[in-house]
C-alpha positions, 0 to 999 in steps of 0.5 A: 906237627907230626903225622902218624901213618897207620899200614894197611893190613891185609885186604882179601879179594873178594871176586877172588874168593868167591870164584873159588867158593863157587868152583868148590860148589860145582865139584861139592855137588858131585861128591854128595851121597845120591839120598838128600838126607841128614844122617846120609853117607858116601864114601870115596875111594881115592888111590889108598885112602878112603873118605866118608861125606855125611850129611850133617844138616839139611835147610831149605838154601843150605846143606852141611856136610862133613868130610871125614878120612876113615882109612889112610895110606899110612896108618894112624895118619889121618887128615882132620875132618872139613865141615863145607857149608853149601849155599845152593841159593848162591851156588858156593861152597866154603869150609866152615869152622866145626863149632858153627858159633866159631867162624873162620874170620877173612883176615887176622892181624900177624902175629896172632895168638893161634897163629893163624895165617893172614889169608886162613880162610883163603887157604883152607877153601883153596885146600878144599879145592885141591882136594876135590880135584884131587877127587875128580881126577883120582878117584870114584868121583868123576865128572859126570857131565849130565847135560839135562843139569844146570851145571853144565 
């Protein structure tokens, strides 16, 4: 009798992701326009790049945003934008894909079709990460460490 062995495929740690979604939370928060409104805007400005965050969607547990380059270091070079679903409830934050109806999966078979990573959904909040430290040490939005918050 002859025995098939199937191999395991890729298996994303859990605790793993959500202690980066939940670091992402902690700095999103800061970088939000000051009015928590649909339709309301800030903008960042980091080293020669300028960055637009807009409110896209308002819930009772939930804020959309969308964070957009309006002006790069290179002209013409711009980076797409990231849509980050924040969860207050929970205190995470993850990027989401544009069309909500689309989800960024949390594995896919190698090689796909798209060609999307093994771990995509991993790197793309480990690059929203990045990017928000980036903020935090380089540009306008500093850590403002108000001690009468809950997130100190």
């Amino acid at each position: 009798m002859t025995s098939v062995v199937r191999k395991a495929g890729y298996i994303q740690s859990l605790p793993k992701y959500l202690t980066l979604c939940e670091r992402n939370y902690t700095n999103v928060i800061r970088i939000l326009p000051a009015e928590q409104k649909v339709g309301a805007i800030k903008l960042l400005d980091i080293t020669h790049e300028r960055y637009q965050i807009k409110i896209e969607h308002l819930a009772k547990y939930t804020t959309d945003i969308c964070i957009t380059q309006v002006q790069g270091a290179i002209d013409g070079m711009f980076t797409p934008p990231m849509n980050v679903r924040i969860y207050h409830d929970a205190r995470v934050a993850e990027v989401v894909h544009p069309d909500y109806h689309k989800r960024i999966k949390p594995a896919y078979g190698y090689p796909n079709p798209k060609m999307h990573q093994k771990d995509e959904k991993y790197q793309v909040n480990a690059f929203l990460h990045d990017w928000l430290t980036f903020c935090m040490t380089h540009g306008e939005a500093v850590l403002d460490w108000d001690c009468g918050s809950d997130l100190v």
